[in-house]
TORKOL-4160 file (C-alpha; in steps of 0.2 Angstrom, whole numbers, padded with zeros to 4 digits, m for minus):
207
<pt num="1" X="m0799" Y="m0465" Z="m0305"/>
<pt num="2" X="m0815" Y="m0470" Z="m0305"/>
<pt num="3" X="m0828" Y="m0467" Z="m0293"/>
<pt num="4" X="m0845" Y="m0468" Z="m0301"/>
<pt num="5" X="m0850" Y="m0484" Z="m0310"/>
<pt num="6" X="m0866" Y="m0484" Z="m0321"/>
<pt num="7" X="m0877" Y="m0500" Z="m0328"/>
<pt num="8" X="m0888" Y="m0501" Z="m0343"/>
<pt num="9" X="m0896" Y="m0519" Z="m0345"/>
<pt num="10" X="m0907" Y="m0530" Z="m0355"/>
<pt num="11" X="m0924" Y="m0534" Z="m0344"/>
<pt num="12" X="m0919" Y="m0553" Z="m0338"/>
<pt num="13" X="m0899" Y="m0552" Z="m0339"/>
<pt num="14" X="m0895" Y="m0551" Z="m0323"/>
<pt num="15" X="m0885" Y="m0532" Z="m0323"/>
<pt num="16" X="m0897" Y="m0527" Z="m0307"/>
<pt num="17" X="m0890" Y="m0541" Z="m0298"/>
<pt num="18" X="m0873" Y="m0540" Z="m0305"/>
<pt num="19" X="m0873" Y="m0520" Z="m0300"/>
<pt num="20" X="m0878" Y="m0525" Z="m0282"/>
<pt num="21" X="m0864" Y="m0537" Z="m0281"/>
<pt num="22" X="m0853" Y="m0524" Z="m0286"/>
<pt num="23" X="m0857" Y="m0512" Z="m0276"/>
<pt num="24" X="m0857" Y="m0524" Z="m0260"/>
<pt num="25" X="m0839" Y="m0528" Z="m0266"/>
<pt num="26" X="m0835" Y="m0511" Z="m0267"/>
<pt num="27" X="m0844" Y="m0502" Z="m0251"/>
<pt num="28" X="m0852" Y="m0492" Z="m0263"/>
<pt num="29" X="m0870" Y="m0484" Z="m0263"/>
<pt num="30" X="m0882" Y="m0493" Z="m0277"/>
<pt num="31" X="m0894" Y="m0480" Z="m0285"/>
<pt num="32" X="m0906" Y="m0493" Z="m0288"/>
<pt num="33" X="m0927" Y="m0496" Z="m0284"/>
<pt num="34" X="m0924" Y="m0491" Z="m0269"/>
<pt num="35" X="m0922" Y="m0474" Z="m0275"/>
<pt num="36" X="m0940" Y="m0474" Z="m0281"/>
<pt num="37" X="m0946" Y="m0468" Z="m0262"/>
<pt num="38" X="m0934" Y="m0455" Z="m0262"/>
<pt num="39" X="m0942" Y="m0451" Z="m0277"/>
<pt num="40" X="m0959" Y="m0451" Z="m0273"/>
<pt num="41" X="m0954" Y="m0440" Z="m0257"/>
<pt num="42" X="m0948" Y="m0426" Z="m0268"/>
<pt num="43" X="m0962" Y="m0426" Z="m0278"/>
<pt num="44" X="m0973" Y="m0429" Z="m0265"/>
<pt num="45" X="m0982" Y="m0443" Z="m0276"/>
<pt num="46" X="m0987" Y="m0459" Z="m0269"/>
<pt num="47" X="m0973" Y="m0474" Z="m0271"/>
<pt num="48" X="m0985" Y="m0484" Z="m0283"/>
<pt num="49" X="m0983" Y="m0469" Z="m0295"/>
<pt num="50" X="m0967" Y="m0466" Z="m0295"/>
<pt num="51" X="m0964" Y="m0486" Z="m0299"/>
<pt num="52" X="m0977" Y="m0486" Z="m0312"/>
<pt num="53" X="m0968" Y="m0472" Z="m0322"/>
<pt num="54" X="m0951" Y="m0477" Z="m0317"/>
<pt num="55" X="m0940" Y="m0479" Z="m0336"/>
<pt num="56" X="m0956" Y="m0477" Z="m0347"/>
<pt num="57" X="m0965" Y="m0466" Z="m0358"/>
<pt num="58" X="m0979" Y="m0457" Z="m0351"/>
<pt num="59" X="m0997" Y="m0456" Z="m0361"/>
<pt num="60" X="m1006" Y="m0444" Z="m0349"/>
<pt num="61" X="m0997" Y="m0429" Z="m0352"/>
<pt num="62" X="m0995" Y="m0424" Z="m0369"/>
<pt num="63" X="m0986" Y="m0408" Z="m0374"/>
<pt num="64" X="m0982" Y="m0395" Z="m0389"/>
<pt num="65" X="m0963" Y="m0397" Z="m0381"/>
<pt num="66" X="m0965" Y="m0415" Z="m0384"/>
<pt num="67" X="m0971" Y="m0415" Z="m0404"/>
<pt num="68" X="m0954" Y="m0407" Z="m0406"/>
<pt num="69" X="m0942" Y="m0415" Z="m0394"/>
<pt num="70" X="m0925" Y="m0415" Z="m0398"/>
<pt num="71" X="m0917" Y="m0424" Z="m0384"/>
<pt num="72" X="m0912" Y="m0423" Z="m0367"/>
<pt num="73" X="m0922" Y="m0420" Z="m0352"/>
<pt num="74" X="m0916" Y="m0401" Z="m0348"/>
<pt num="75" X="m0931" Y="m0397" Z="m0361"/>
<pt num="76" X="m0947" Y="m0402" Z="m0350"/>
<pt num="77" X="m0956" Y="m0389" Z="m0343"/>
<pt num="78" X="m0953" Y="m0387" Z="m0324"/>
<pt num="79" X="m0967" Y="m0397" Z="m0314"/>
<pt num="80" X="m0980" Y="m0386" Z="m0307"/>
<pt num="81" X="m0990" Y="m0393" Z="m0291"/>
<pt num="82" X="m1004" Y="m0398" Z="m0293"/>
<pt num="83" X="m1002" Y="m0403" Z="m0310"/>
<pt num="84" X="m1001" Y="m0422" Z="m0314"/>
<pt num="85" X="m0984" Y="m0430" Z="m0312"/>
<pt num="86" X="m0980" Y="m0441" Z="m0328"/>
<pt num="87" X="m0965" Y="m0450" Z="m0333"/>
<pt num="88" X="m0956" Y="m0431" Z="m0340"/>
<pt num="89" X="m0957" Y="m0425" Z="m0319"/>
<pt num="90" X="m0949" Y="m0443" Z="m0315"/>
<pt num="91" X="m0937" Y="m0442" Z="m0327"/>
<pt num="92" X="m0930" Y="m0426" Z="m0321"/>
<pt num="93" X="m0929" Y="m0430" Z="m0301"/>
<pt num="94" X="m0919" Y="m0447" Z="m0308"/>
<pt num="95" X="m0908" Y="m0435" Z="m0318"/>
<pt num="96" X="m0906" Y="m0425" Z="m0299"/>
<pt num="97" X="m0904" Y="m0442" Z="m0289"/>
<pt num="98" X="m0892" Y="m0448" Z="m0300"/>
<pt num="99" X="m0880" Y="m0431" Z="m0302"/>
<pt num="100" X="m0881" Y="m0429" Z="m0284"/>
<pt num="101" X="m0875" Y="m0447" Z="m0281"/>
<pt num="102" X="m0860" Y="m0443" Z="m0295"/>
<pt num="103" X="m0856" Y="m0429" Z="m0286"/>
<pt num="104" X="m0854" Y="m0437" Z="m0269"/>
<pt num="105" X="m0846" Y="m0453" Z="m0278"/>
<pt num="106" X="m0842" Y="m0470" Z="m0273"/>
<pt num="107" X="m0858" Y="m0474" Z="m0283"/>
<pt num="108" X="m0866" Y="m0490" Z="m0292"/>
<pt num="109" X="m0880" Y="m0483" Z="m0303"/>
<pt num="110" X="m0892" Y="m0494" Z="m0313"/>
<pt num="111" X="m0903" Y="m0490" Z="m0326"/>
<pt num="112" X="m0912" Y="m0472" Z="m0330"/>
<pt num="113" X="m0900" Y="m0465" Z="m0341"/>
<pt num="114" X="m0884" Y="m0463" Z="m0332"/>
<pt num="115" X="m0875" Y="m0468" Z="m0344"/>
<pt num="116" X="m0880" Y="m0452" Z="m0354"/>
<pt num="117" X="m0885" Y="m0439" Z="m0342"/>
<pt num="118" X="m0866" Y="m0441" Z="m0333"/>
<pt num="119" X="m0857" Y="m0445" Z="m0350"/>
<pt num="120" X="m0846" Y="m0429" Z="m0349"/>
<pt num="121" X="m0838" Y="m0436" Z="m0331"/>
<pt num="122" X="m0822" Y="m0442" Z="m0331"/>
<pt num="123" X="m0824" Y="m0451" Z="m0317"/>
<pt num="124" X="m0840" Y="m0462" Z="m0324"/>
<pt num="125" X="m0838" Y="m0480" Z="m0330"/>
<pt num="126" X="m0853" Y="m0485" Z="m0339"/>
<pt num="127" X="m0856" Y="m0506" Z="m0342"/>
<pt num="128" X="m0870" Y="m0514" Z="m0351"/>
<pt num="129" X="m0876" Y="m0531" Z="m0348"/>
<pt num="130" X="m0886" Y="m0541" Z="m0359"/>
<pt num="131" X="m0889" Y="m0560" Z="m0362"/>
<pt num="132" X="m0897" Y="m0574" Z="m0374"/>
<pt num="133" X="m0914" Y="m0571" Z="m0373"/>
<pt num="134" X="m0915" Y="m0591" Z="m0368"/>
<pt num="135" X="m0904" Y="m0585" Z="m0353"/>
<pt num="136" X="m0914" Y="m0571" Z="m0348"/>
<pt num="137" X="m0931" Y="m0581" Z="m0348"/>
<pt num="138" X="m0924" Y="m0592" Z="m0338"/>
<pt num="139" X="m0916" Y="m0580" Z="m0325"/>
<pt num="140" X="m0934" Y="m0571" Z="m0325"/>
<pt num="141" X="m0944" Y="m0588" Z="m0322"/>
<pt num="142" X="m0932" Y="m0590" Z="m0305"/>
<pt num="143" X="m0930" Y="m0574" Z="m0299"/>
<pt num="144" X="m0948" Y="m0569" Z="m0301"/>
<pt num="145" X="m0957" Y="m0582" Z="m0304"/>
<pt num="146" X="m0964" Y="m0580" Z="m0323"/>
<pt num="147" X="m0972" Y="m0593" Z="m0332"/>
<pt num="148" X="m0983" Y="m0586" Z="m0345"/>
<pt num="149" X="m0977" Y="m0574" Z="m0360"/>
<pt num="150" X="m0960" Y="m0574" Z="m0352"/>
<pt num="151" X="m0950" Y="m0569" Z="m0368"/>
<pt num="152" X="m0965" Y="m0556" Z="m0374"/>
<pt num="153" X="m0965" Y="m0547" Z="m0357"/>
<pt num="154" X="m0943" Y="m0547" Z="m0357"/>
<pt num="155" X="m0944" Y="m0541" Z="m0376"/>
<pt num="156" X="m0958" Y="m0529" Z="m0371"/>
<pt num="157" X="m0948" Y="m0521" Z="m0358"/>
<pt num="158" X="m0934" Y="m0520" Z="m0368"/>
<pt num="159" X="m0944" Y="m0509" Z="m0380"/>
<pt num="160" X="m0951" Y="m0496" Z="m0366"/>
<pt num="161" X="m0932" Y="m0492" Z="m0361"/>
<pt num="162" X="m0926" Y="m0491" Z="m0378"/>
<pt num="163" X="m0941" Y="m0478" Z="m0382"/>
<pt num="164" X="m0934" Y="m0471" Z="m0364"/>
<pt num="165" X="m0917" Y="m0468" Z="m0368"/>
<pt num="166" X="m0921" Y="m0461" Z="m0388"/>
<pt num="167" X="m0934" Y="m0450" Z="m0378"/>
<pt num="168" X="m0924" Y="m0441" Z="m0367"/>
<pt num="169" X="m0908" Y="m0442" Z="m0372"/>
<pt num="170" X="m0910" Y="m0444" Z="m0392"/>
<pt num="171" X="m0899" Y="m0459" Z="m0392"/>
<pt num="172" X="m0899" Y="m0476" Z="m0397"/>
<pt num="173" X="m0900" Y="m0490" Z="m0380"/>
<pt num="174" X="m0889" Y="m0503" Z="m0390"/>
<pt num="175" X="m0876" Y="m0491" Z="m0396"/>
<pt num="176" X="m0862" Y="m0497" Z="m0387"/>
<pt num="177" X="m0852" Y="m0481" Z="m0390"/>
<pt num="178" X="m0861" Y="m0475" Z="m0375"/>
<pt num="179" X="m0850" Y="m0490" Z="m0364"/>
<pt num="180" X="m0833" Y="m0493" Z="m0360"/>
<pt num="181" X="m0838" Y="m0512" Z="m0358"/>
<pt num="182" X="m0850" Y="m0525" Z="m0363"/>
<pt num="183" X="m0853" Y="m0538" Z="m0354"/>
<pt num="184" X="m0864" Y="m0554" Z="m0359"/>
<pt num="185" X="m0871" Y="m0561" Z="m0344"/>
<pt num="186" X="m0869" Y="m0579" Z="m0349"/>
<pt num="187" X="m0853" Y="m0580" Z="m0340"/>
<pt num="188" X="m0857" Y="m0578" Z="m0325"/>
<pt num="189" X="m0864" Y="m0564" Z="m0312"/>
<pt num="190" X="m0849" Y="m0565" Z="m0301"/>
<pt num="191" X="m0836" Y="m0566" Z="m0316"/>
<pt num="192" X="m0843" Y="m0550" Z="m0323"/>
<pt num="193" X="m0842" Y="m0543" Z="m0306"/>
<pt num="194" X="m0822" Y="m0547" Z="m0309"/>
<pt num="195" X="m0823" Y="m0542" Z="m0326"/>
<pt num="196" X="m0831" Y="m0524" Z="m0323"/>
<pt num="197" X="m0816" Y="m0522" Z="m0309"/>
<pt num="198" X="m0803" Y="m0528" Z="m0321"/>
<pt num="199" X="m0806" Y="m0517" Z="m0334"/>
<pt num="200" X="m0811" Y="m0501" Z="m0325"/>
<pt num="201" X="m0793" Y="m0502" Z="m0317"/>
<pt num="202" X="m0787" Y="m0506" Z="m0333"/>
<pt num="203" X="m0796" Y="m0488" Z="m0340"/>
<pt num="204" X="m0791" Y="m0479" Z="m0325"/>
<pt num="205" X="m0772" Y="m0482" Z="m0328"/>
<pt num="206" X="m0774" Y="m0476" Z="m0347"/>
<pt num="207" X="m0786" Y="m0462" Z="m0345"/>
């Protein structure tokens, strides 16, 4: 049985949402933005940086380590107060978040490499979302309101958390190896809702 589900997503395709639908359905706890103040209370950073950093690359804090990273975030250097706090430190407090919500269970968890740092779990479902980018463009011009360069920006993004994932985890975003399902958007957020049910049943019974 499954009790921890995990959501990868194109910027724009709607897998946020669809993860919140899901985890209403379910009763589950969504590991999601709101996370970000937990976050920032453990590393006693402001909110703004922890946002700012959240599934990216950090330029300020450039070390030997990193010249010759292999993958995985277990090889950062532990943060040291007082030092700055860069997108390595955030990486590692998600990857604590996020095994401390596998462990509990009952858990929808969106983005920040779930999908690889709980890929030894049995009881893990991973899902990737992704849509046309037409369809995304569009959702991005309703949901927030874009206007201007709204295809750059969802392409843009895109890049950041494929350099995200290769970073930390040495893998490749779109290697749909990492997923038991692949969802394309376009049919709907509440029919891949019934989708990702379907199916992770459908698993549980053969695993």
């Amino acid at each position: 049985m499954f009790r921890v589900i995990t959501f990868s997503r194109e910027y724009g395709s709607g897998g946020a949402e669809i993860a919140r639908r899901l985890s209403e359905r379910l009763g589950w706890k969504l590991v999601d933005n709101p996370l970000l103040d937990e976050i920032a209370r453990r590393a006693q950073v402001p909110s703004e940086v922890a946002r700012r950093l959240d599934e990216s690359v950090s330029p300020w804090f450039q070390r030997l380590v990193q010249a010759v990273w292999r993958g995985g975030y277990e090889g950062a250097a532990s943060w040291v107060e007082g030092s700055p706090f860069d997108a390595d430190q955030m990486m590692r407090l998600w990857a604590q978040v996020i095994r401390e919500a596998a462990e509990m269970g009952e858990a929808v968890i969106v983005g920040r490499g779930g999908q690889c740092i709980l890929r030894e779990r049995t009881d893990t479902f991973h899902v990737s979302i992704h849509a046309p980018l037409p369809l995304r463009v569009e959702n991005l011009r309703s949901a927030l309101g874009l206007k201007e360069n709204v295809a750059q920006t969802a392409e843009e993004i895109d890049r950041r958390r494929a350099a995200f994932i290769r970073r930390y985890f040495g893998e490749d975003w779109k290697d749909w190896r990492l997923y038991h399902l692949v969802i394309n958007s376009s049919i709907g957020f509440d029919r891949a809702v019934e989708v990702i049910l379907q199916a992770a049943s459908l698993a549980a019974k053969t695993s």
